[in-house]
C-alpha positions in Angstrom: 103.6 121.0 68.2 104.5 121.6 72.1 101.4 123.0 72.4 99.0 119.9 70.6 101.3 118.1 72.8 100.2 120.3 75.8 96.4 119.7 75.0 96.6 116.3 74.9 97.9 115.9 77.9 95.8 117.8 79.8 92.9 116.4 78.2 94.2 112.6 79.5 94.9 114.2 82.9 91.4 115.5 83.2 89.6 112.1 82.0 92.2 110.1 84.4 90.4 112.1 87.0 87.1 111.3 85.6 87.5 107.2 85.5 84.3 105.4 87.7 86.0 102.6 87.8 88.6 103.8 90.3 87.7 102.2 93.7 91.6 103.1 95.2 94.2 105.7 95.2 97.3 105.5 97.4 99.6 107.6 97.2 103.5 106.6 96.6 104.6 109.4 99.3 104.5 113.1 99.9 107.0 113.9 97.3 106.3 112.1 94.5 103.4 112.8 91.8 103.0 109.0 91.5 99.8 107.3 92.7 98.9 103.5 93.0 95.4 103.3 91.5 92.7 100.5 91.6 90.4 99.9 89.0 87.4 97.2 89.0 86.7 95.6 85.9 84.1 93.5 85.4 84.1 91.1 82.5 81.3 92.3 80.1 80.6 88.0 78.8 81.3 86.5 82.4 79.8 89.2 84.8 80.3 86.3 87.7 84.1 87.2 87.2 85.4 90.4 89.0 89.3 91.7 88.6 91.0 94.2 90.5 94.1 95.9 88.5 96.7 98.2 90.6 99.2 100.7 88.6 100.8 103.6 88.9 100.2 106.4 87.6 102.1 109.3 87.2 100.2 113.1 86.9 102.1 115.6 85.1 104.0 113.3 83.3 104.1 112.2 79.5 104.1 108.5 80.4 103.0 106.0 83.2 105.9 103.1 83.9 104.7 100.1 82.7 104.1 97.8 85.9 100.6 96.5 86.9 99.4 94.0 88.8 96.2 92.0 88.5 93.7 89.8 90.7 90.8 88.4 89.3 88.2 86.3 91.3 84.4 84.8 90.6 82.0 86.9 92.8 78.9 85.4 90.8 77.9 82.8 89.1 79.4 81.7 86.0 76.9 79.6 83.6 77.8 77.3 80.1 75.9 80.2 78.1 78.3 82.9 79.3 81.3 80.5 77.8 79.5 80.1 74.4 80.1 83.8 73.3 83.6 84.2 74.3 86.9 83.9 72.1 88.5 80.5 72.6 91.2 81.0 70.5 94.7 80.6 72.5 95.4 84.7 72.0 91.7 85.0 73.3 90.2 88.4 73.6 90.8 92.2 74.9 88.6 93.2 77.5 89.8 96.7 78.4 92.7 99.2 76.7 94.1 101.9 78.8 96.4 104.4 77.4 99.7 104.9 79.6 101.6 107.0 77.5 101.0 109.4 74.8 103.8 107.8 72.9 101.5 104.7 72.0 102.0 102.7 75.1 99.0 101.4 76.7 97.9 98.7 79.0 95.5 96.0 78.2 93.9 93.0 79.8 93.0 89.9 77.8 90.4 86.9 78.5 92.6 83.3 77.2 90.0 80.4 78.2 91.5 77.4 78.7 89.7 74.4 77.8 91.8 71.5 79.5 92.0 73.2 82.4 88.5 74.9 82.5 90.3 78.1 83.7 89.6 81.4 82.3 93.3 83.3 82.5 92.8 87.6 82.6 96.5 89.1 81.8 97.6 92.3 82.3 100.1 93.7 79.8 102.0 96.9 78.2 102.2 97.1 74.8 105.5 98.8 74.4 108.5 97.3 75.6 110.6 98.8 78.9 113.5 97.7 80.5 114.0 95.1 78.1 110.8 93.7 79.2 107.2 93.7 78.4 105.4 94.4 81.8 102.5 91.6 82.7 100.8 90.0 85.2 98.7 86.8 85.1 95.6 85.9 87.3 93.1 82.9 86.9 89.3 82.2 87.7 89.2 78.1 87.6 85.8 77.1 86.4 85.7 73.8 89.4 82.2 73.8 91.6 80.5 76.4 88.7 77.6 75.6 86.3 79.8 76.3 83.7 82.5 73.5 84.6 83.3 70.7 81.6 80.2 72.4 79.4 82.7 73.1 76.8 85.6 70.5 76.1 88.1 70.1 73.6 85.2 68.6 71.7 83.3 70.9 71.2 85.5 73.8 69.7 
């Protein structure tokens, strides 16, 4: 068992080194084996929407902690057809899973789109709980001055 247990973690170390998406790593200090990384993530339906996501992670261990942080901005433009395919239910979609843990934990970031607002809302969140808590963080892309602003109302879901 110790050694399956072994294998897989060596097998998530050595694709954690292997992520493209990584466009920072700071380190936490000289004696620690914990690193702030930065992903990119563009949204696969709104590709005028770009988020940045920091967490730590922590090589050689079984499990990452839990906090991330995420910041999501438009860098291109955002049209009424990119809105038609997307979930617009109020849980949304999952964009992007990361596992943090070999004991089930993982982080994932979810698209909610909401219509009265005309603000798409990317969350960041663990899916095991920590501290009492679940670990999230909330950033939003208004739809105000794009194409794609009031093409999809309340009326028309």
């Amino acid at each position: 068992m110790l050694k399956k247990i072994l294998s897989v973690s060596l097998l998530a170390f050595i694709l954690n080194g292997c992520d493209n998406n990584e466009v920072g790593d700071v380190s936490l200090g000289m004696f620690t084996t914990k690193d702030l990384k930065i992903d990119i993530l563009k949204d696969p339906d709104i590709p005028g929407v770009t988020c940045h996501v920091a967490s730590v992670e922590a090589n050689l261990s079984f499990s990452d902690p839990s906090d991330s942080s995420i910041a999501c901005r438009q860098t291109g433009e955002i049209t009424p057809e990119m809105l038609t395919n997307i979930d617009k239910s109020k849980s949304g979609e999952v964009l992007f899973k990361k596992s943090k843990s070999i004991f089930f934990k993982s982080m994932r970031i979810r698209r909610i789109f909401d219509v009265r607002t005309q603000t798409l809302m990317y969350i960041s969140y663990t899916t095991k709980e920590t501290s009492g808590s679940f670990k999230h963080s909330l950033s939003t892309v208004p739809l105000w001055g794009t194409k794609a602003y009031g093409a999809i109302t309340l009326e028309h879901q």
